[in-house]
C-alpha positions as CSV (number, residue, x, y, z in Angstrom):
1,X,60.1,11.5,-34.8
2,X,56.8,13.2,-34.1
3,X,56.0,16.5,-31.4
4,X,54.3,15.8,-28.7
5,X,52.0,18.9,-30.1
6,X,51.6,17.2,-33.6
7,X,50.3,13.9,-31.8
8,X,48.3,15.8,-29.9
9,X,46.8,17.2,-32.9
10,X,46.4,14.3,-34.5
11,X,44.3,12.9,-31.8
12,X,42.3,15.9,-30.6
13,X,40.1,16.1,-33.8
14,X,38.6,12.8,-34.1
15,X,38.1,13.1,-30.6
16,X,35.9,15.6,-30.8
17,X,34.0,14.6,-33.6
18,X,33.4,11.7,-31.7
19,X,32.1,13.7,-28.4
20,X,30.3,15.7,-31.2
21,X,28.7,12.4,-32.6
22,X,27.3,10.9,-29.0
23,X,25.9,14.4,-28.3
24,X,23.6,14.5,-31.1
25,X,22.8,10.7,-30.8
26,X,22.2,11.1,-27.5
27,X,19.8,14.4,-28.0
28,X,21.7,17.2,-26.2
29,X,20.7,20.5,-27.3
30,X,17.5,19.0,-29.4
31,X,14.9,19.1,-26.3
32,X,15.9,15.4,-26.1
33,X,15.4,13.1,-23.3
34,X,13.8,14.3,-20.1
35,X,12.8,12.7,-16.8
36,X,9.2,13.3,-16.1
37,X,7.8,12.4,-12.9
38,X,4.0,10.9,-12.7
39,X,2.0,12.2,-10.1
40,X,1.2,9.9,-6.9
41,X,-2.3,8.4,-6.7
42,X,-5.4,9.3,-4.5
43,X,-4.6,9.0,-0.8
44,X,-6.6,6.8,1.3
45,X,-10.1,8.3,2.1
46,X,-10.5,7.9,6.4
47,X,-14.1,8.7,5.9
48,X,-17.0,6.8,4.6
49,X,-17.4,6.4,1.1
50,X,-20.6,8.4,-0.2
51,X,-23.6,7.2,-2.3
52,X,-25.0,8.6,-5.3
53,X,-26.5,11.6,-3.4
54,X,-23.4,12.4,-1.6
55,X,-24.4,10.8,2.0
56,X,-22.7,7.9,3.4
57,X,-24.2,4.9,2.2
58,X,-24.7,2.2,-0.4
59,X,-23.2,2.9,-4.1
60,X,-26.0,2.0,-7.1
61,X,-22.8,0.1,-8.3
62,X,-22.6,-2.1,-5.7
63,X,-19.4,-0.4,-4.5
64,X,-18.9,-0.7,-0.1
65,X,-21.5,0.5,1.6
66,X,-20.9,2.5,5.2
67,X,-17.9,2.9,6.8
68,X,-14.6,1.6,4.4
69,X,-11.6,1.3,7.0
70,X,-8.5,1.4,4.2
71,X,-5.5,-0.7,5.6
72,X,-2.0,-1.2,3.8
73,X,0.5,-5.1,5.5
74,X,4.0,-3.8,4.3
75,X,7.3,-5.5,3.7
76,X,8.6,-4.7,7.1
77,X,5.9,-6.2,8.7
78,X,3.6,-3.0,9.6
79,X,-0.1,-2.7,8.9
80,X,-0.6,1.4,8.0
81,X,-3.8,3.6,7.8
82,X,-3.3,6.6,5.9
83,X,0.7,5.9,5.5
84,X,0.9,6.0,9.4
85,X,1.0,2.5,11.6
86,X,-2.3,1.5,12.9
87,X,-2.6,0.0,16.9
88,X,-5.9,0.7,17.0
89,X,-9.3,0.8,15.4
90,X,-12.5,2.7,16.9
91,X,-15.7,1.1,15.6
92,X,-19.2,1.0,16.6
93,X,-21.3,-1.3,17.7
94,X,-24.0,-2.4,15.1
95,X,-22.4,-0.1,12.0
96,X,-21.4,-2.3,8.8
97,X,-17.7,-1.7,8.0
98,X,-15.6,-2.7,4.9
99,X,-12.2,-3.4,5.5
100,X,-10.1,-2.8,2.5
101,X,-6.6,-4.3,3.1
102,X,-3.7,-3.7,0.5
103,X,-0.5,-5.8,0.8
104,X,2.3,-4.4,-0.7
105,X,4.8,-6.3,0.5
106,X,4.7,-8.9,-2.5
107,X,5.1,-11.8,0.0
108,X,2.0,-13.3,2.1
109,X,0.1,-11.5,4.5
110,X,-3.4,-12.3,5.8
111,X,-5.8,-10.0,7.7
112,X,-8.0,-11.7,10.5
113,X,-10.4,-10.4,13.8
114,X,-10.9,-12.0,16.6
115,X,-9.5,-12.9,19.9
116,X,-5.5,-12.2,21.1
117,X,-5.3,-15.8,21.7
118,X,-6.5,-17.1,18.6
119,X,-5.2,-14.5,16.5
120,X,-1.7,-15.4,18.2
121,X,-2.1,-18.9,17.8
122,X,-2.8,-18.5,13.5
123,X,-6.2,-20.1,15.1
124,X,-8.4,-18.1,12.3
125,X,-11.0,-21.3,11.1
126,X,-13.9,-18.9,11.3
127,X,-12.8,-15.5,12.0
128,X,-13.7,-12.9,9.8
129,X,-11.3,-11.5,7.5
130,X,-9.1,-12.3,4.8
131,X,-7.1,-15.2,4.0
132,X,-3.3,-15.5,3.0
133,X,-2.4,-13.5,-0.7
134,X,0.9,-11.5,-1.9
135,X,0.0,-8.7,-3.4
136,X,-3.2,-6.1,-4.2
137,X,-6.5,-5.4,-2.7
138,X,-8.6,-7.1,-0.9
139,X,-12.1,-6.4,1.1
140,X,-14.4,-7.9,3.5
141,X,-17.9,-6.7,5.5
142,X,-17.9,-6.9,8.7
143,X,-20.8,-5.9,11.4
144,X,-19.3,-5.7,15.3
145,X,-21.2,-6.6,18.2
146,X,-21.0,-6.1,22.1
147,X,-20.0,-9.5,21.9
148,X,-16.8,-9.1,20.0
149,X,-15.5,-6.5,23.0
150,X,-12.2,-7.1,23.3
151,X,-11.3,-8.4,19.6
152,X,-8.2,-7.4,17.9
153,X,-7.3,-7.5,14.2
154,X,-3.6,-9.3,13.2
155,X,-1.7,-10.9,10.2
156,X,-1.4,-14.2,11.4
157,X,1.3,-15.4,9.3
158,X,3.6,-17.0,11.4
159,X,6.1,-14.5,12.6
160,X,4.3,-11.3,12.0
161,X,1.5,-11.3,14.5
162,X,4.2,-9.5,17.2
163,X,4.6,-6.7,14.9
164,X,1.3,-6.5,12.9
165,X,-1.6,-6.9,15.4
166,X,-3.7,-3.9,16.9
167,X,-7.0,-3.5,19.3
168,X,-10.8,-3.1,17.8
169,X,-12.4,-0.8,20.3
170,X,-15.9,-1.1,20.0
171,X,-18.2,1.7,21.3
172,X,-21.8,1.3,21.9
């Protein structure tokens, strides 16, 4: 009959040459595998995009010209300017804006101006904006007038205009 020592000692070595085996195949004590972290992108700009000579303007590129409003639709069903939700945009009357709408969500969103009604209603035929996509950037131009007063932007895919609409306030 064997010791309960002996079998222990007949276990324990190949044991650790085992643990001794995984270590070096796993890189421990070599400068092996490290987690290394990338840093976030650019945040969103809230002011107009400069030209070539550093005013606000057109780009020689043909980038936006004027005033670039940055706007991110999220999976749970928020639109967000600058990582905070967005109820309301201050525009004024006569100045050329670029809206520049990222959905993240990876599921439809669309981004329309006009009336609370229409906008409600997915009534968006001729509105200005942007129609349904799932995912990435998208941009449109957009010049407000006295006449559009009163306007709100929305994602008017059914179910989200409750939670993803907000006012245009349009100062002369």
């Amino acid at each position: 009959m064997t010791s309960p020592t002996r079998y222990s000692r007949l276990f324990a070595l190949p044991a650790v040459a085992l643990l001794g085996v995984l270590l070096v195949a796993c890189g421990a004590g070599d400068g092996g595998p490290t987690w290394t972290f990338a840093p976030l992108g650019p945040t969103p700009s809230l002011t107009p995009s400069p030209d070539a000579s550093g005013s606000p303007g057109g780009s020689p590129d043909g980038s936006p010209s004027g005033n670039v409003i940055e706007l991110e639709m999220t999976g749970d069903l928020r639109i967000l300017q600058a990582g905070q939700p967005v109820t309301e945009l201050q525009l004024t009357e006569g100045e050329e804006y670029t809206f520049r709408v990222t959905n993240s969500a990876n599921f439809e969103h669309n981004f329309h101006l006009g009336p609370a009604e229409r906008l409600e209603a997915n009534d968006v035929g001729d509105l200005p904006g942007l129609t349904g996509y799932e995912s990435g950037t998208q941009e449109f131009s957009w010049t407000p007038t006295a006449a559009e007063q009163g306007w709100q932007f929305a994602c008017t895919v059914p179910g989200h205009y409750q939670s993803m609409h907000g006012d245009l306030v349009i100062e002369p």
